[in-house]
CHARMM internal coordinates of N, CA and C (Angstrom, degrees):
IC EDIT
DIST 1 N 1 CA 1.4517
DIST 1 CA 1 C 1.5196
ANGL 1 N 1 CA 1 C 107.26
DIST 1 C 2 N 1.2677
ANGL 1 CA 1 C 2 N 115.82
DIHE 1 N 1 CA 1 C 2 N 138.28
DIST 2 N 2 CA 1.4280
ANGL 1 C 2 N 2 CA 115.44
DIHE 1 CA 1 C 2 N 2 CA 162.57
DIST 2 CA 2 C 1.4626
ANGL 2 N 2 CA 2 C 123.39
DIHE 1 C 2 N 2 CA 2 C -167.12
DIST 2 C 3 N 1.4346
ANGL 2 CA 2 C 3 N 123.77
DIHE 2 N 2 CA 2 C 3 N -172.07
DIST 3 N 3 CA 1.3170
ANGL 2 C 3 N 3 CA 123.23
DIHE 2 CA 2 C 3 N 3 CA -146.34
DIST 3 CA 3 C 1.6026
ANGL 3 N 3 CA 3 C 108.87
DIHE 2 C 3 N 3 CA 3 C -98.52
DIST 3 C 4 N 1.0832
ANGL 3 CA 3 C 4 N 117.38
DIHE 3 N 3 CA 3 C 4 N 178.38
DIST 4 N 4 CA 1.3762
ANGL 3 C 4 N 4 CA 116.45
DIHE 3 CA 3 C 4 N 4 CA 164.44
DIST 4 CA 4 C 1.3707
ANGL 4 N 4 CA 4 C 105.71
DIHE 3 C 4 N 4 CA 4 C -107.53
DIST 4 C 5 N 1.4274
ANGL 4 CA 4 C 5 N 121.58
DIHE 4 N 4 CA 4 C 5 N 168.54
DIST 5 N 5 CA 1.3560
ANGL 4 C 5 N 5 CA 117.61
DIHE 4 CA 4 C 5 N 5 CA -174.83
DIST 5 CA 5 C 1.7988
ANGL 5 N 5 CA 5 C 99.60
DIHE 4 C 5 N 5 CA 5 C -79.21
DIST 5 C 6 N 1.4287
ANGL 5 CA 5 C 6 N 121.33
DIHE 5 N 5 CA 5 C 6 N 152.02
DIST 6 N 6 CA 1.0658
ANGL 5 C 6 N 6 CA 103.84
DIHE 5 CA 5 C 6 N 6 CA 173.05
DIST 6 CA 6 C 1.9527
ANGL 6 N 6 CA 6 C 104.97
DIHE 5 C 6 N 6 CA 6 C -75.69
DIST 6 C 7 N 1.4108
ANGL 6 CA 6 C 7 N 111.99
DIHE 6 N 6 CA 6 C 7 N 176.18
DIST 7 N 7 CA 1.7341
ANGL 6 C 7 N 7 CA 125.74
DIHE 6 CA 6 C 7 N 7 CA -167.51
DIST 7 CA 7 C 1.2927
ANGL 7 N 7 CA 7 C 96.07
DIHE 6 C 7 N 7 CA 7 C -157.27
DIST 7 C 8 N 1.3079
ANGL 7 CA 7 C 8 N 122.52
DIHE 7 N 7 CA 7 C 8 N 130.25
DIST 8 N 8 CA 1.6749
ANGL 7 C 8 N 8 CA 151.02
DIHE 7 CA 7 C 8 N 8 CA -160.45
DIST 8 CA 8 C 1.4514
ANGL 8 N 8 CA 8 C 89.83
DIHE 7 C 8 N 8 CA 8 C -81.84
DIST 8 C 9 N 1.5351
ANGL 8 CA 8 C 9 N 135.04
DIHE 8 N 8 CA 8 C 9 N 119.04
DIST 9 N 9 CA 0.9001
ANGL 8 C 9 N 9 CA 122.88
DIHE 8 CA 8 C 9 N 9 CA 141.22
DIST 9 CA 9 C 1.7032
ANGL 9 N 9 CA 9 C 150.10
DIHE 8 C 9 N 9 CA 9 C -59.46
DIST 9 C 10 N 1.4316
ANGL 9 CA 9 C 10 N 104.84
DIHE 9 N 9 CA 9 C 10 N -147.39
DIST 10 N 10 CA 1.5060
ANGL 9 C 10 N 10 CA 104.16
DIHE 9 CA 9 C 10 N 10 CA 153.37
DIST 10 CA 10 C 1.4910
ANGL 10 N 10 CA 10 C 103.77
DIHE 9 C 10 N 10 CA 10 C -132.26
DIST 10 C 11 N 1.6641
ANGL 10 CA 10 C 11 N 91.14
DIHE 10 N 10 CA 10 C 11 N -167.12
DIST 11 N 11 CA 1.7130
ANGL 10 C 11 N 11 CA 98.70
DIHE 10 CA 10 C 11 N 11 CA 170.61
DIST 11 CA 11 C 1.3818
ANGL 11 N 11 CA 11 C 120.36
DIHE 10 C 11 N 11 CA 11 C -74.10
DIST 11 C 12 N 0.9369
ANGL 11 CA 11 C 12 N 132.97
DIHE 11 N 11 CA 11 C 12 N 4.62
DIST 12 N 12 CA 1.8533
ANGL 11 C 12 N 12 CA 149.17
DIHE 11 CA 11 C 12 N 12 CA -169.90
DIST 12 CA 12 C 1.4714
ANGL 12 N 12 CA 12 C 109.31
DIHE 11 C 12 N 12 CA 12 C -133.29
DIST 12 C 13 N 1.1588
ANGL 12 CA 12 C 13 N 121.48
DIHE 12 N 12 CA 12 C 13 N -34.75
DIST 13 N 13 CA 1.4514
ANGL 12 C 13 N 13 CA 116.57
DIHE 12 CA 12 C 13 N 13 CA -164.92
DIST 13 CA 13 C 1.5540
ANGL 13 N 13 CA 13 C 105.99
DIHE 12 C 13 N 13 CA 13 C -148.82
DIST 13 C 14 N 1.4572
ANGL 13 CA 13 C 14 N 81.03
DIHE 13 N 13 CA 13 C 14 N 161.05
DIST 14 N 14 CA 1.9777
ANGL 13 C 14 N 14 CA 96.29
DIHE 13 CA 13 C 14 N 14 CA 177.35
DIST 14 CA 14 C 1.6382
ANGL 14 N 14 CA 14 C 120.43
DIHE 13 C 14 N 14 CA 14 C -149.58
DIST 14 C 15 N 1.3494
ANGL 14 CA 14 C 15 N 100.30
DIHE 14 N 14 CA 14 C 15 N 36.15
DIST 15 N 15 CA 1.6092
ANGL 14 C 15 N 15 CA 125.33
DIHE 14 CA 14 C 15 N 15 CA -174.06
DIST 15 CA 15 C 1.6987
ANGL 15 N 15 CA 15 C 97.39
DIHE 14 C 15 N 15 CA 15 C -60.71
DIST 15 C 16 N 1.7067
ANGL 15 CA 15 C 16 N 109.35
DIHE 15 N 15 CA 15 C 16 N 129.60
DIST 16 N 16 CA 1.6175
ANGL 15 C 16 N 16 CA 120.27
DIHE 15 CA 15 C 16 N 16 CA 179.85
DIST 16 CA 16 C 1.6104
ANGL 16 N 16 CA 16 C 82.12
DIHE 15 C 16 N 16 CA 16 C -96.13
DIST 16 C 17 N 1.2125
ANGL 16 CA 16 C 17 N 94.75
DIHE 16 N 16 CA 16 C 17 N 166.94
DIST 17 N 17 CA 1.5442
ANGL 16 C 17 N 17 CA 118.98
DIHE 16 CA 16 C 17 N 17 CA 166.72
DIST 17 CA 17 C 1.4046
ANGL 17 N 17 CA 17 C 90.56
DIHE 16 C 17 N 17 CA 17 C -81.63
DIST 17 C 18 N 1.7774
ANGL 17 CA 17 C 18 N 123.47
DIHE 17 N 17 CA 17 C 18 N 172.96
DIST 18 N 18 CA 1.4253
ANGL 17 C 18 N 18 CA 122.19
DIHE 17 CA 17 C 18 N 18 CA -168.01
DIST 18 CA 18 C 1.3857
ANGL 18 N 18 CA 18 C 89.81
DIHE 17 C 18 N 18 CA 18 C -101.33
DIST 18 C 19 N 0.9632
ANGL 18 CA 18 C 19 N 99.59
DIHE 18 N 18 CA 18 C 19 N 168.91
DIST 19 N 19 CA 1.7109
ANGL 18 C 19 N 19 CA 115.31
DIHE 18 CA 18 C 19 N 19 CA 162.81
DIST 19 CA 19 C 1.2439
ANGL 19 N 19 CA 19 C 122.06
DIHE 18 C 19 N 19 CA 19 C -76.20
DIST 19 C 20 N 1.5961
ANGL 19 CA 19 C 20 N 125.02
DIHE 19 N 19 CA 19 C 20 N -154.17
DIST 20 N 20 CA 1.1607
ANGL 19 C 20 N 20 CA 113.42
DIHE 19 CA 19 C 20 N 20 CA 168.90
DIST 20 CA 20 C 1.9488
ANGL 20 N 20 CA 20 C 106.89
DIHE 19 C 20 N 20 CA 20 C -86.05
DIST 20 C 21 N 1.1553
ANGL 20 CA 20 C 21 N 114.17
DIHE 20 N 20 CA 20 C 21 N 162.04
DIST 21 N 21 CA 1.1749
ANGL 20 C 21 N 21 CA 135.63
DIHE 20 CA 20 C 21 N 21 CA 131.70
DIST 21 CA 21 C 1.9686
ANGL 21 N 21 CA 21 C 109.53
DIHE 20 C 21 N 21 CA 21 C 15.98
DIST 21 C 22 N 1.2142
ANGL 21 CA 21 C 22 N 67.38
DIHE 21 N 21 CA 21 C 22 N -102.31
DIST 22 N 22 CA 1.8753
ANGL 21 C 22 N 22 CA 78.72
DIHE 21 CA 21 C 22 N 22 CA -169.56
DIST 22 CA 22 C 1.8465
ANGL 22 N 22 CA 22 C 113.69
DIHE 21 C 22 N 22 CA 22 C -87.06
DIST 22 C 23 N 1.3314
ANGL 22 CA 22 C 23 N 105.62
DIHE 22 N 22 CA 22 C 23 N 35.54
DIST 23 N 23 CA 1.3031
ANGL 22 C 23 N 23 CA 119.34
DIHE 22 CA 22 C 23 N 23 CA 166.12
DIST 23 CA 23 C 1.6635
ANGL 23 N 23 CA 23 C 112.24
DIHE 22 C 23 N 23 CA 23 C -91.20
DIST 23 C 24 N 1.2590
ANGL 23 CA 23 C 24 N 122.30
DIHE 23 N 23 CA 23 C 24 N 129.85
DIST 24 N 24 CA 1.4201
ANGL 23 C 24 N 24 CA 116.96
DIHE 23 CA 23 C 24 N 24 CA 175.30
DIST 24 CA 24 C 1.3445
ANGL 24 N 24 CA 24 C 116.78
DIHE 23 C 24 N 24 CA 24 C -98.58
DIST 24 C 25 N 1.3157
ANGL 24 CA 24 C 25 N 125.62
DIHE 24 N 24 CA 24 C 25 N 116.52
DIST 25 N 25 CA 1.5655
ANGL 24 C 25 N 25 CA 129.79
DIHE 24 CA 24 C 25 N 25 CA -153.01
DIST 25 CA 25 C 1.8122
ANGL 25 N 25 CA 25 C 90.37
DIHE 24 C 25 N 25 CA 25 C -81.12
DIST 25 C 26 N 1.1517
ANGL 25 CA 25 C 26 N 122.17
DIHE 25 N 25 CA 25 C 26 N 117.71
DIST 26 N 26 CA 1.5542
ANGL 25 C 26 N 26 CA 112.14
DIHE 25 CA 25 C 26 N 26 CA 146.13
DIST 26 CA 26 C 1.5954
ANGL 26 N 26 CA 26 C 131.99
DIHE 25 C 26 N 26 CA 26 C -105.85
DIST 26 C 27 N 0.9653
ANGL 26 CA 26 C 27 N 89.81
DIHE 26 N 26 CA 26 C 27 N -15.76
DIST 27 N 27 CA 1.9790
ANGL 26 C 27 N 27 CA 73.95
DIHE 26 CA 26 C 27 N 27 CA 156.37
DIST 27 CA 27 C 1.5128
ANGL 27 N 27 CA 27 C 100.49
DIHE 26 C 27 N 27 CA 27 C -165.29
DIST 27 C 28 N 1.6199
ANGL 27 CA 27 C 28 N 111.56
DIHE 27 N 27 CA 27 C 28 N 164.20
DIST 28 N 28 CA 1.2841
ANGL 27 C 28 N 28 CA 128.40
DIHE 27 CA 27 C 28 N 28 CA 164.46
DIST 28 CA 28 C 1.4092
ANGL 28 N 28 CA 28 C 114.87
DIHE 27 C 28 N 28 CA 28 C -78.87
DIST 28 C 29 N 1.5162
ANGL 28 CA 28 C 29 N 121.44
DIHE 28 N 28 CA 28 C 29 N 160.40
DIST 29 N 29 CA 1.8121
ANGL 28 C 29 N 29 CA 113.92
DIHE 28 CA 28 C 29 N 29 CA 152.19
DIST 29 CA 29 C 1.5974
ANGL 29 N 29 CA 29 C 101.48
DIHE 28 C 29 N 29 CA 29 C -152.12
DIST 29 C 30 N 1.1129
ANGL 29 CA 29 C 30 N 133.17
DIHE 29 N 29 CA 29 C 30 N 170.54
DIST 30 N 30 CA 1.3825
ANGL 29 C 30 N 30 CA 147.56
DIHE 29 CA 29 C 30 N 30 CA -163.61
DIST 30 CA 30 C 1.3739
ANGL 30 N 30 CA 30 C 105.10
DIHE 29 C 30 N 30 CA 30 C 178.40
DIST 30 C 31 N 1.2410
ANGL 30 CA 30 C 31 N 100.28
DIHE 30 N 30 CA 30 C 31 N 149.96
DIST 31 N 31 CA 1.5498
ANGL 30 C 31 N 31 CA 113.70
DIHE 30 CA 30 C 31 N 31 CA 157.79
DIST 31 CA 31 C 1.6863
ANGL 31 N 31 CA 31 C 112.03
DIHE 30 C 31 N 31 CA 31 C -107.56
DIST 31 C 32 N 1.4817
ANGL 31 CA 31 C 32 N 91.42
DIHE 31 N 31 CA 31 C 32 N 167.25
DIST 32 N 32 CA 1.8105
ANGL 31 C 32 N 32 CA 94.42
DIHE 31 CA 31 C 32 N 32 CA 177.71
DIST 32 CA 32 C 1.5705
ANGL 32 N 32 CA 32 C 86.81
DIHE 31 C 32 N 32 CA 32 C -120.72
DIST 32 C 33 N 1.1802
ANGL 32 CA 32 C 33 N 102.51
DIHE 32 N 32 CA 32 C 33 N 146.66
DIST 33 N 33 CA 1.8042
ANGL 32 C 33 N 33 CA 127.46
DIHE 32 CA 32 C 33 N 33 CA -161.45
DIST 33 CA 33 C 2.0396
ANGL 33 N 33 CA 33 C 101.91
DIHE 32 C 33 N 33 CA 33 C -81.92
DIST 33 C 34 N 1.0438
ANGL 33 CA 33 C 34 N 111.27
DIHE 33 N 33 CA 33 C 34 N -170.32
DIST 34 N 34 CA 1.4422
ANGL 33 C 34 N 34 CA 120.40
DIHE 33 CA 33 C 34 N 34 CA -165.26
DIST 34 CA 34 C 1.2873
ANGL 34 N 34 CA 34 C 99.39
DIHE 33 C 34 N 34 CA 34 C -51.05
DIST 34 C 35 N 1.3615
ANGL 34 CA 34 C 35 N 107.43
DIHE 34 N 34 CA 34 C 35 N 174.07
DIST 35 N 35 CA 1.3639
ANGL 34 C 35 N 35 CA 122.95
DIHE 34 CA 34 C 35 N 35 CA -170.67
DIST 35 CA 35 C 2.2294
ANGL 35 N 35 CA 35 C 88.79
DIHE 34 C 35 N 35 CA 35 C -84.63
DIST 35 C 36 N 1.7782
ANGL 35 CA 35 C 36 N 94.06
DIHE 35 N 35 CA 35 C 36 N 139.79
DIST 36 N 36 CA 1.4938
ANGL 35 C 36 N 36 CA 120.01
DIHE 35 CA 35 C 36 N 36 CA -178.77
DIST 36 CA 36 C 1.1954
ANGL 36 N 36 CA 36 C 117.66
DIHE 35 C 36 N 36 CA 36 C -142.35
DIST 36 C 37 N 1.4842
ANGL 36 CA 36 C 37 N 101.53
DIHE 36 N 36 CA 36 C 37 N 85.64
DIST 37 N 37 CA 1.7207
ANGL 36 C 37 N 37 CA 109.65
DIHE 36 CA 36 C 37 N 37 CA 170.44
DIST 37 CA 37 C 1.4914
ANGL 37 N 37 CA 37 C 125.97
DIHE 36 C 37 N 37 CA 37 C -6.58
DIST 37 C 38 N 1.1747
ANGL 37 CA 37 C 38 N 119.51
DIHE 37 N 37 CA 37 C 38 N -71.89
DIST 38 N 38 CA 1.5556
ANGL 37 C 38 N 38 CA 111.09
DIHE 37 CA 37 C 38 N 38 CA 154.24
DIST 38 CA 38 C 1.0358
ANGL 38 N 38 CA 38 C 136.99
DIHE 37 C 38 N 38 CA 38 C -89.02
DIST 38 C 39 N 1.3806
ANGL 38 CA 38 C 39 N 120.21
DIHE 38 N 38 CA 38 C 39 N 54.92
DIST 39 N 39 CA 1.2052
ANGL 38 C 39 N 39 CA 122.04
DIHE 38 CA 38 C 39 N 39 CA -177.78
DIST 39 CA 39 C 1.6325
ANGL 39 N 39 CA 39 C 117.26
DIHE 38 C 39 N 39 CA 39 C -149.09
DIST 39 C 40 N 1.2724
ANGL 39 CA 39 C 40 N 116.54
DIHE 39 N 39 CA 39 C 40 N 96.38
DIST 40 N 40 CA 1.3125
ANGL 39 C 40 N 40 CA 125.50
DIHE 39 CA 39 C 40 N 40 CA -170.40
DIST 40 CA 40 C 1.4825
ANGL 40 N 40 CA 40 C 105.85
DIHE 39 C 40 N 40 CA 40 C -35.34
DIST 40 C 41 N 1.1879
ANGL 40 CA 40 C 41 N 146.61
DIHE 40 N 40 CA 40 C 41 N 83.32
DIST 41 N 41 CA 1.5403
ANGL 40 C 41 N 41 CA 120.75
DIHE 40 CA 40 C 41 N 41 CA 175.58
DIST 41 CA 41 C 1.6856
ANGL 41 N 41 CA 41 C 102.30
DIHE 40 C 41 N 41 CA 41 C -119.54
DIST 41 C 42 N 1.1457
ANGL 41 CA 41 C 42 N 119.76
DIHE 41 N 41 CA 41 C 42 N 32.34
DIST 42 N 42 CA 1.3571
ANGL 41 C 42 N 42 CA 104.48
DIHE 41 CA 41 C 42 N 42 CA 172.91
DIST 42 CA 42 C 2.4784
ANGL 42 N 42 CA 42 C 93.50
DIHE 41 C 42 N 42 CA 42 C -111.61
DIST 42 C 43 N 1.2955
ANGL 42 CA 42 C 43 N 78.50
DIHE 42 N 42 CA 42 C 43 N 67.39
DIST 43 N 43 CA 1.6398
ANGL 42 C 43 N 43 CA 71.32
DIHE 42 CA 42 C 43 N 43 CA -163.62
DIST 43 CA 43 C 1.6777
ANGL 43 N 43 CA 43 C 100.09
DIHE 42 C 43 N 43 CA 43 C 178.69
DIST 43 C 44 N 1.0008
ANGL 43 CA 43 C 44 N 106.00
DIHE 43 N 43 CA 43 C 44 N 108.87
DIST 44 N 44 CA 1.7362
ANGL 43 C 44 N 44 CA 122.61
DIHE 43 CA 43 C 44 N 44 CA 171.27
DIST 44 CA 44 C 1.5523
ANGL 44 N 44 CA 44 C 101.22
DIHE 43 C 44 N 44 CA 44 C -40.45
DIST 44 C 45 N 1.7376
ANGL 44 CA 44 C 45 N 106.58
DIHE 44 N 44 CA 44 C 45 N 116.91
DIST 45 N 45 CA 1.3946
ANGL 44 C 45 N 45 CA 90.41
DIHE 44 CA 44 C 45 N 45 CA -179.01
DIST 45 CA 45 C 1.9527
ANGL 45 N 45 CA 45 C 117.73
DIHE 44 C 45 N 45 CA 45 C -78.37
DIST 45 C 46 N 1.3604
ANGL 45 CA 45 C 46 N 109.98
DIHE 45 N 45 CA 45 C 46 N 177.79
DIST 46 N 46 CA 1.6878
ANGL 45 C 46 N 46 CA 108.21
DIHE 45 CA 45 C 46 N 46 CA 146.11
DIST 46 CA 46 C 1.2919
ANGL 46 N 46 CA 46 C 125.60
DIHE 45 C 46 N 46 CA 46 C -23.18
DIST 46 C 47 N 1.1764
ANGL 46 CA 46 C 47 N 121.45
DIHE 46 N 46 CA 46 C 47 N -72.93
DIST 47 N 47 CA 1.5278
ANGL 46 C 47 N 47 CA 130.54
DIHE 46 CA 46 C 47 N 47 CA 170.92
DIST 47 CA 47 C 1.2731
ANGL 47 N 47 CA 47 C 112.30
DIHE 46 C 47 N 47 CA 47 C -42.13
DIST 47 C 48 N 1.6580
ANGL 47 CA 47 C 48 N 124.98
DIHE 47 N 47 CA 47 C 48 N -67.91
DIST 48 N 48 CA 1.3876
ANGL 47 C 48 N 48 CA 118.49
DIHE 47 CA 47 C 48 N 48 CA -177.94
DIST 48 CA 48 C 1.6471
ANGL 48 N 48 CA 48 C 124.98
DIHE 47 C 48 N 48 CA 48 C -41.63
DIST 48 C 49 N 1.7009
ANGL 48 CA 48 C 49 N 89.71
DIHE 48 N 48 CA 48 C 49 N -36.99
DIST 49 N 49 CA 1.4800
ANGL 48 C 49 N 49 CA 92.42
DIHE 48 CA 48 C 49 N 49 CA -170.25
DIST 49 CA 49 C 1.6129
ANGL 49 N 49 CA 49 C 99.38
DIHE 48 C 49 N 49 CA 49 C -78.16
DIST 49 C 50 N 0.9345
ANGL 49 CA 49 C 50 N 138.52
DIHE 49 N 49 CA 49 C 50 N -26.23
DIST 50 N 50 CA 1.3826
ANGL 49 C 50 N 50 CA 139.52
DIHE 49 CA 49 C 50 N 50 CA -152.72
DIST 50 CA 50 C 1.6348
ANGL 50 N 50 CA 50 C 99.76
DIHE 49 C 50 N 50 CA 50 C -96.78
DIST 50 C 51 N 1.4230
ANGL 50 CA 50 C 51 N 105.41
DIHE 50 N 50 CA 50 C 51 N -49.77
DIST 51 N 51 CA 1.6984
ANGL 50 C 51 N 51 CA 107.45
DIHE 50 CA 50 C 51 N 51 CA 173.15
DIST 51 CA 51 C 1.5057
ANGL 51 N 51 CA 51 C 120.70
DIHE 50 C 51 N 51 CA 51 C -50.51
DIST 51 C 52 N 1.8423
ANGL 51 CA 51 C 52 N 117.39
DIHE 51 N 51 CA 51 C 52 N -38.27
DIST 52 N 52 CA 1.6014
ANGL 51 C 52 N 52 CA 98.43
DIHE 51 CA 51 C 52 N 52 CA 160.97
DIST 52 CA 52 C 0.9617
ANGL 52 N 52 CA 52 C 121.21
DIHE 51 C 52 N 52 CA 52 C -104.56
DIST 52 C 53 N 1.3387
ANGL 52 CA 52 C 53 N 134.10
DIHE 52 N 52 CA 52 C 53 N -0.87
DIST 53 N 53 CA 1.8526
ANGL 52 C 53 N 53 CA 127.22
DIHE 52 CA 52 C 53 N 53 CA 150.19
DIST 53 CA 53 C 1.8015
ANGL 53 N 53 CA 53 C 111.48
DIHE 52 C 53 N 53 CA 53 C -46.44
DIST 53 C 54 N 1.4224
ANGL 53 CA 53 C 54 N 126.02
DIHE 53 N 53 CA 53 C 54 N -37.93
DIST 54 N 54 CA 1.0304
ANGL 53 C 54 N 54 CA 132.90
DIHE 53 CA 53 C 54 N 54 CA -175.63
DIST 54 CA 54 C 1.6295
ANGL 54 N 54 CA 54 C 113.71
DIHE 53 C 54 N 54 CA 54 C -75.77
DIST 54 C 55 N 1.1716
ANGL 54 CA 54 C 55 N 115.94
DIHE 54 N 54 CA 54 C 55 N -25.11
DIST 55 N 55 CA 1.6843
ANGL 54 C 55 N 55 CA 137.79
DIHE 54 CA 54 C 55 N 55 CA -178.73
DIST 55 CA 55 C 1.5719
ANGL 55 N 55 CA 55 C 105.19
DIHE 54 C 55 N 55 CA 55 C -102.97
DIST 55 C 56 N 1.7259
ANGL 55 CA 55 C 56 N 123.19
DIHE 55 N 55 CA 55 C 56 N -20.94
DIST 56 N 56 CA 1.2793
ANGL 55 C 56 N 56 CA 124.44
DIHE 55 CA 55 C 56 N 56 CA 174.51
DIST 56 CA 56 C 1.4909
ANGL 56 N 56 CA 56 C 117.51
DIHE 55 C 56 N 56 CA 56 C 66.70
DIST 56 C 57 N 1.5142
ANGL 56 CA 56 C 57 N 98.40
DIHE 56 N 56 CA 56 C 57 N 38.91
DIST 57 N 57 CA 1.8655
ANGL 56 C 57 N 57 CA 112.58
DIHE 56 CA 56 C 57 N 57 CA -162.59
DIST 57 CA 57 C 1.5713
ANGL 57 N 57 CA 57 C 83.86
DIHE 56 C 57 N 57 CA 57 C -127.42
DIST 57 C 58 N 1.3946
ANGL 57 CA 57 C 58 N 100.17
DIHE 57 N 57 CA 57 C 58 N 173.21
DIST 58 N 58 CA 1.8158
ANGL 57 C 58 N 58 CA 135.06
DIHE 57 CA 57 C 58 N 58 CA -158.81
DIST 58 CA 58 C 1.6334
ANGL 58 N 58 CA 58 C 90.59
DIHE 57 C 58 N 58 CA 58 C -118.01
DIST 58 C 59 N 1.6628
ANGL 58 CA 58 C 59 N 118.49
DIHE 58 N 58 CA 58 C 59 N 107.90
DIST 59 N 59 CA 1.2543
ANGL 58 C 59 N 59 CA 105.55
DIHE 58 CA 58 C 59 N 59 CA 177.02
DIST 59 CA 59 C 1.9919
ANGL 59 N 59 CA 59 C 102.60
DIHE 58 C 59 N 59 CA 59 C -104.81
DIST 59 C 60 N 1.5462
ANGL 59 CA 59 C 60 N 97.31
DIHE 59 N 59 CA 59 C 60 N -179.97
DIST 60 N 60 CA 1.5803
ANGL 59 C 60 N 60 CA 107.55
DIHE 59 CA 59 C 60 N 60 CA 174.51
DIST 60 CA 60 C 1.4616
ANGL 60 N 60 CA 60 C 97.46
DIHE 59 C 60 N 60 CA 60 C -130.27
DIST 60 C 61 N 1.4152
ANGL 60 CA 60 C 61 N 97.29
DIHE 60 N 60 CA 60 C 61 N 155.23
DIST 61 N 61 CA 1.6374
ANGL 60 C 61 N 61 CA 92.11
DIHE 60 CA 60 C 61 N 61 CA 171.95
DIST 61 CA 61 C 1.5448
ANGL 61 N 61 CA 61 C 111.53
DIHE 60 C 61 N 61 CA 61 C -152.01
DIST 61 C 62 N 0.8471
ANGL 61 CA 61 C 62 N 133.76
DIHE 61 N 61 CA 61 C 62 N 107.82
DIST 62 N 62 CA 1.5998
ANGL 61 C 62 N 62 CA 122.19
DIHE 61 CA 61 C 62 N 62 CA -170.21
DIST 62 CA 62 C 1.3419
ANGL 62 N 62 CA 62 C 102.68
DIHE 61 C 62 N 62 CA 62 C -109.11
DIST 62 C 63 N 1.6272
ANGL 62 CA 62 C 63 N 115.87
DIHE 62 N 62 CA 62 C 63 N 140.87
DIST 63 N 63 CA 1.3179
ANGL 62 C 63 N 63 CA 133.23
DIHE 62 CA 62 C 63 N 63 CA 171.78
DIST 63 CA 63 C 1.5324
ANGL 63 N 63 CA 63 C 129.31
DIHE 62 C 63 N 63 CA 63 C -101.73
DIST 63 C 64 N 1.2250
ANGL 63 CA 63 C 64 N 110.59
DIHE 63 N 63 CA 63 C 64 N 167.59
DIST 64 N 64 CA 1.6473
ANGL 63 C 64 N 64 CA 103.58
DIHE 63 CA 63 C 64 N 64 CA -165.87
DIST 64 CA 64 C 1.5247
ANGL 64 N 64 CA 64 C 104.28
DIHE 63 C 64 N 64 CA 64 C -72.70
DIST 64 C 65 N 1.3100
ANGL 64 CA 64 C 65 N 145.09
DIHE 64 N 64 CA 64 C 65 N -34.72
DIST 65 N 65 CA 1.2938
ANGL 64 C 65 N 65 CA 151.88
DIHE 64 CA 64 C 65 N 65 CA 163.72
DIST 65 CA 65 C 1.9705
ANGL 65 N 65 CA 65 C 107.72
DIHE 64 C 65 N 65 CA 65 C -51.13
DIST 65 C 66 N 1.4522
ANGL 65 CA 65 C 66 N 118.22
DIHE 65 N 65 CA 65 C 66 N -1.71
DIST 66 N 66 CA 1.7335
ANGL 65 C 66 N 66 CA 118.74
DIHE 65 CA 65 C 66 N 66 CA 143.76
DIST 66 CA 66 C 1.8964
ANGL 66 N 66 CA 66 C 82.50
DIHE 65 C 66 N 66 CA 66 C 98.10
DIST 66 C 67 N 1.2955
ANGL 66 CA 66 C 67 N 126.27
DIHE 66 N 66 CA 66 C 67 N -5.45
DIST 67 N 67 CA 1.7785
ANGL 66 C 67 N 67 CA 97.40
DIHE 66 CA 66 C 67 N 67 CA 148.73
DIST 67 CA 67 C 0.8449
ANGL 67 N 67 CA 67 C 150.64
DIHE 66 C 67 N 67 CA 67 C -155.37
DIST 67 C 68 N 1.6171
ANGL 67 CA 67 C 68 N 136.17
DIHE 67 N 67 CA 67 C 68 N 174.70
DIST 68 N 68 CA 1.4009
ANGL 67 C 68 N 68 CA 139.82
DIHE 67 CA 67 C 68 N 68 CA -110.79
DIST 68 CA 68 C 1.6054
ANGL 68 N 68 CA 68 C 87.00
DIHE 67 C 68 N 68 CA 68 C -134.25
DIST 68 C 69 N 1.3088
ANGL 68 CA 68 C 69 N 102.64
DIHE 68 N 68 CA 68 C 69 N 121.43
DIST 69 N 69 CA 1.1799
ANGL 68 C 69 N 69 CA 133.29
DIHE 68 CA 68 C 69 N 69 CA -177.45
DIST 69 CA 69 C 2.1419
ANGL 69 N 69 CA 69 C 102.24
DIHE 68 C 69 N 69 CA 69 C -96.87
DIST 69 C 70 N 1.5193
ANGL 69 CA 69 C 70 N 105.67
DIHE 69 N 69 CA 69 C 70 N 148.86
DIST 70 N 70 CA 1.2108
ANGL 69 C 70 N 70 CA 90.86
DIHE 69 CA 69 C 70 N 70 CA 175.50
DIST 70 CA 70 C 1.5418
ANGL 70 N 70 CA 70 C 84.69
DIHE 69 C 70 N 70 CA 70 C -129.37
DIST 70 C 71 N 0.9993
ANGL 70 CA 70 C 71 N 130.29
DIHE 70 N 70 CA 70 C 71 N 168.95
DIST 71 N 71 CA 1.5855
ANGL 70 C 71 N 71 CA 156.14
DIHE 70 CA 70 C 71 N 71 CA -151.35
DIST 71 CA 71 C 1.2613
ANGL 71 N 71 CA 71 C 117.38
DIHE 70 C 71 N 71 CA 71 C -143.47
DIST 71 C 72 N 1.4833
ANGL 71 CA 71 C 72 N 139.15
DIHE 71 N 71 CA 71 C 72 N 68.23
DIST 72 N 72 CA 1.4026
ANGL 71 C 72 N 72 CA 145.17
DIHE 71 CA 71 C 72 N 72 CA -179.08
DIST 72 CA 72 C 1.7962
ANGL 72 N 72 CA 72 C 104.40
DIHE 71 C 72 N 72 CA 72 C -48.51
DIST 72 C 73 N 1.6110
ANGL 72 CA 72 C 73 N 113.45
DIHE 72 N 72 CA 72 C 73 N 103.84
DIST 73 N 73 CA 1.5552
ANGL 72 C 73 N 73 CA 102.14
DIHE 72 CA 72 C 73 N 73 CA 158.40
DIST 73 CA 73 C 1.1555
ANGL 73 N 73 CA 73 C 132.90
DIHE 72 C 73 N 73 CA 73 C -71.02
DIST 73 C 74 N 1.5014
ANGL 73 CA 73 C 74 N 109.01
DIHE 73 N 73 CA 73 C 74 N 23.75
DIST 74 N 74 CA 2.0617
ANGL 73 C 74 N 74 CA 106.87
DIHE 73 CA 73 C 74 N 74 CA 165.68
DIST 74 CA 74 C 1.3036
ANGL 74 N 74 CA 74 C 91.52
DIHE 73 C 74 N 74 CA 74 C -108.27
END
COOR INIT
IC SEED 1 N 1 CA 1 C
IC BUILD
């Protein structure tokens, strides 16, 4: 088993390049970046949750307020 390298997002997104081929992805993780007045980030957004329900993967998500949310893909 092993990791992907982490990859710098943006303010909207946090898309990895894929792996290989015949790698079986089991879960996502990301962080959400500094603390942003309007910006909910102490909280797995819509997207996150929806991006590995849609892939059927187990995501992580840690926020700038120090925690890590896990994300069931069923």
């Amino acid at each position: 088993m092993v990791a992907t390298p982490a990859v710098e997002g943006t303010f909207e997104s946090c898309l990895a390049d894929k792996p290989d081929p015949d790698v079986v992805i089991l879960a996502s993780y990301h962080t959400h970046g500094t603390y942003e007045p309007d910006t909910p980030a102490e909280f797995p957004s819509a997207n996150d949750v929806e991006a590995d329900e849609q892939k059927g993967i187990d995501g992580y998500n840690s926020t700038p307020g120090g925690r890590l949310w896990f994300v069931d893909g069923d």
